[in-house]
Legacy VTK file of the C-alpha trace (Angstrom):
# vtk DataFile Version 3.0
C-alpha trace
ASCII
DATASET POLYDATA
POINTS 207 float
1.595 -62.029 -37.854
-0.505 -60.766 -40.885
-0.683 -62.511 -43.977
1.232 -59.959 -45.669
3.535 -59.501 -43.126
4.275 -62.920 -43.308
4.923 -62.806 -46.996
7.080 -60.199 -46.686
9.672 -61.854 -43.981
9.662 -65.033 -46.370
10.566 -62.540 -49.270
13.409 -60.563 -46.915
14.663 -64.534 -45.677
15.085 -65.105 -49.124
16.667 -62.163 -50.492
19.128 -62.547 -47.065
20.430 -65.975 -48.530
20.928 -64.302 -52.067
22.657 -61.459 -50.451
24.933 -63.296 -48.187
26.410 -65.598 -51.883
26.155 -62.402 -54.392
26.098 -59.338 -52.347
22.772 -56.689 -52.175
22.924 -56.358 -55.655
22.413 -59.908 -56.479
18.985 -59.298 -55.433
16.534 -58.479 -57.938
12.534 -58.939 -58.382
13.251 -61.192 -61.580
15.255 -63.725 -59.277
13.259 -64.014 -56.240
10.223 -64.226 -58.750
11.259 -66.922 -60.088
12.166 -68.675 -56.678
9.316 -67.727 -54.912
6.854 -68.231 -57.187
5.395 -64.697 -56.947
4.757 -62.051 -59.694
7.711 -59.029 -59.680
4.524 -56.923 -59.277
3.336 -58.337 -56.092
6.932 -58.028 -54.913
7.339 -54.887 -55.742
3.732 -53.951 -53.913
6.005 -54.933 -50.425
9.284 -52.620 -50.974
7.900 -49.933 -53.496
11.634 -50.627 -55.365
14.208 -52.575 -55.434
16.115 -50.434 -53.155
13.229 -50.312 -51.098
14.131 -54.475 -50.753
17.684 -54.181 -50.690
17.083 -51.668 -47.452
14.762 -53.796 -46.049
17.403 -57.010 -46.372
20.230 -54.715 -44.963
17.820 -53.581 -41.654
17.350 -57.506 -41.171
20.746 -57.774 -40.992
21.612 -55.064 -38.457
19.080 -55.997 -36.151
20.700 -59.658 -36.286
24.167 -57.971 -35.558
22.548 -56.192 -32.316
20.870 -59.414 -30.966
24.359 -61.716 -31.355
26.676 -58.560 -30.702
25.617 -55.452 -29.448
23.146 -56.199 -26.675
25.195 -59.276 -25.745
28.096 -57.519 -25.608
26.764 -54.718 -23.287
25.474 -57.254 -20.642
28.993 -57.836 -19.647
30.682 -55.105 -16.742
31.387 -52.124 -17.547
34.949 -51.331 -18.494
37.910 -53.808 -20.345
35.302 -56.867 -19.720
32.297 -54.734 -21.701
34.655 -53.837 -24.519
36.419 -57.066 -25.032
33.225 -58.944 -25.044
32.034 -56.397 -27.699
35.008 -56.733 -29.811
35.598 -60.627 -29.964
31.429 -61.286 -30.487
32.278 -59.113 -33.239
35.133 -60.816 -34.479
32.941 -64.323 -34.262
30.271 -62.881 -35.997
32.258 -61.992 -38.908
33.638 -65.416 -38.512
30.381 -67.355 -38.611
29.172 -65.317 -41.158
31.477 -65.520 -43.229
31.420 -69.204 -43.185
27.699 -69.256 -44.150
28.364 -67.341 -47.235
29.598 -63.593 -46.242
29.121 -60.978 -44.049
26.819 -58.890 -45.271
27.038 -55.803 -43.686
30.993 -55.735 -44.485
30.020 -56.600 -48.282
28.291 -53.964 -48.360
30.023 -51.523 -46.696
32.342 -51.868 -49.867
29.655 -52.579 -52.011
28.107 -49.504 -51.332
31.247 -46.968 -50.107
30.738 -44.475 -52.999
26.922 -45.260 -54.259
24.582 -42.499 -52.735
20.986 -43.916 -51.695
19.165 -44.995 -48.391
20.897 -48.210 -48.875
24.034 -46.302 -48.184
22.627 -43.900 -45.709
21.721 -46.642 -43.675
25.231 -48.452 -43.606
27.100 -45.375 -42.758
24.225 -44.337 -39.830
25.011 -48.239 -38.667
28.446 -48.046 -38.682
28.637 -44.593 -36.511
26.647 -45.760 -34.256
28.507 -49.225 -33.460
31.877 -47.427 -33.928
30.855 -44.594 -31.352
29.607 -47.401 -29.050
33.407 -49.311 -29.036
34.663 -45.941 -28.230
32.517 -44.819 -25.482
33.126 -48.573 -24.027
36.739 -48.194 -24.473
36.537 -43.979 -22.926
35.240 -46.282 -19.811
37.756 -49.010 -19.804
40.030 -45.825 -19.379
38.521 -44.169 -16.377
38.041 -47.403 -14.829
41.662 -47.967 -14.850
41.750 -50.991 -17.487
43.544 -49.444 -20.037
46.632 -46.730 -19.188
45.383 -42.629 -19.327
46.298 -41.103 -22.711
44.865 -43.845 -24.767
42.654 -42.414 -27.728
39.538 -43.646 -27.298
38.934 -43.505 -31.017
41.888 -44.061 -32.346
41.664 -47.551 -30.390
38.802 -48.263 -32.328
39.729 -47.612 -35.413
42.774 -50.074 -34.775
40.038 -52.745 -34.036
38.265 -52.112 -36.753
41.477 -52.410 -38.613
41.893 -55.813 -37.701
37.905 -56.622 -38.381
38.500 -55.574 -42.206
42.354 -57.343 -42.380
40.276 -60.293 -41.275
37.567 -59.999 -44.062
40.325 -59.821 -47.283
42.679 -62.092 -45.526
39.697 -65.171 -45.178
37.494 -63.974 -47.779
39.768 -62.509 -50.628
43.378 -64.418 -50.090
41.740 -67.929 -48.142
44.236 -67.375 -45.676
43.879 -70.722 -43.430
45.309 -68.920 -40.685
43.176 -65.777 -40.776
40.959 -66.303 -37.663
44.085 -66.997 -35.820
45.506 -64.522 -36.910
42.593 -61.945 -35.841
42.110 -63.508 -32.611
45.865 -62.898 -31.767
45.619 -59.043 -33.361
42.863 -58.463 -30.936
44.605 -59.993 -27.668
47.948 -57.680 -28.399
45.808 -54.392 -28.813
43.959 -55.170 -25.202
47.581 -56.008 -23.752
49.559 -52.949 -25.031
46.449 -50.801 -24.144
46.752 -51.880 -20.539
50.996 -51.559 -20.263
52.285 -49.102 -18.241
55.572 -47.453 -18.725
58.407 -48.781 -16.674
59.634 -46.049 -14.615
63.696 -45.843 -14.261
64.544 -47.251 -10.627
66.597 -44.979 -8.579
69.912 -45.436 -7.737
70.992 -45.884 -4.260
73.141 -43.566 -2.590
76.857 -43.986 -1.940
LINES 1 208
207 0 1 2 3 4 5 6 7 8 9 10 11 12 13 14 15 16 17 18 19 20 21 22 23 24 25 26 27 28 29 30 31 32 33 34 35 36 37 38 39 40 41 42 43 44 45 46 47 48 49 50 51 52 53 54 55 56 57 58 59 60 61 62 63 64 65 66 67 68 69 70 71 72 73 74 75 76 77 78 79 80 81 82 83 84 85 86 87 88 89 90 91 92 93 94 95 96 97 98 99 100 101 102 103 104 105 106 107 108 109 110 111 112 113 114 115 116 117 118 119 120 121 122 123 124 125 126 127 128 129 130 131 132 133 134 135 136 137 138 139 140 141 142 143 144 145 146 147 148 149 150 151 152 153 154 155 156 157 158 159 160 161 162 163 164 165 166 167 168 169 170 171 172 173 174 175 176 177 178 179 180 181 182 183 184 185 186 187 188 189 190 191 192 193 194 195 196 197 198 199 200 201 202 203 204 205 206
């Protein structure tokens, strides 16, 4: 690793830890200045702008999010295995992160819902693309038989994604002790009533 290239992962590392207490807009060339003992210029000669940074930051943090979820997740079979492992790394990792501070690609996700920019282009080209993944997982889990025909693939996710954000206000916002639980059990009942079949009416016996 270059010099620079060096300097510019200690700046990102830093501007994570910011990001994670105060969200993407707690970062600012002023701050990490200060605590890396840089000039704003020769920050600003590594992003171009502060959104430039912020972007930066929020690429970090997807590519952490496919090395502990995504590419995990997809080592698992094919089918209700694939998309449960998926969906409870992803539960954990909004767990863990949270308790170092925050998730932030759900921060920013409501940080940046109705503020046009790269930064947001970027969350909603993330999200898509995870959200289509569950689905296609789940589209398998239903030709394989795991889950009962007439399911809506993305409808299902949706419902998981539900519980993801529930999760988020109920731990972050409200403190709820029970929140994880909570989740945990949310995520268990979807996977059961996805695989329930119907009980068909047993026939009566002839007189």
């Amino acid at each position: 690793m270059t010099k620079g290239a060096a300097t510019r992962d200690r700046i990102i590392q830093r501007a994570e830890r910011i990001a994670g207490l105060e969200g993407l807009d707690g970062i600012t060339f002023g701050v990490l200045a200060a605590e890396l003992a840089m000039s704003k210029s020769g920050l600003f000669a590594h992003f171009g702008s502060r959104e430039g940074l912020q972007l930066a930051v929020l690429l970090r943090a997807v590519d952490r999010f496919h090395a502990d979820v995504l590419y995990p997740g997809l080592r698992a079979r094919s089918g209700e295995p694939r998309l449960r492992s998926l969906v409870h790394r992803w539960l954990a990792w909004e767990r863990t992160r949270e308790a170092r501070g925050g998730d932030l690609l759900s921060a920013a996700a409501f940080e940046f819902d109705d503020r046009p920019g790269i930064v947001r282009d970027c969350l909603v080209t993330s999200q898509r693309r995870w959200l289509a993944t569950l689905a296609v997982a789940c589209t398998i889990a239903i030709e394989a038989g795991h889950f009962r025909a007439g399911i809506d693939a993305e409808a299902w996710v949706r419902e998981a994604h539900g519980v993801i954000l529930a999760h988020r206000v109920a731990q972050r916002l409200l403190g709820d002790a029970q929140a994880d639980r909570r989740a945990a059990a949310a995520m268990d009942e979807l996977f059961a009533r996805s695989r329930e079949v119907a009980h068909k009416p047993r026939r009566r016996r002839a007189a």
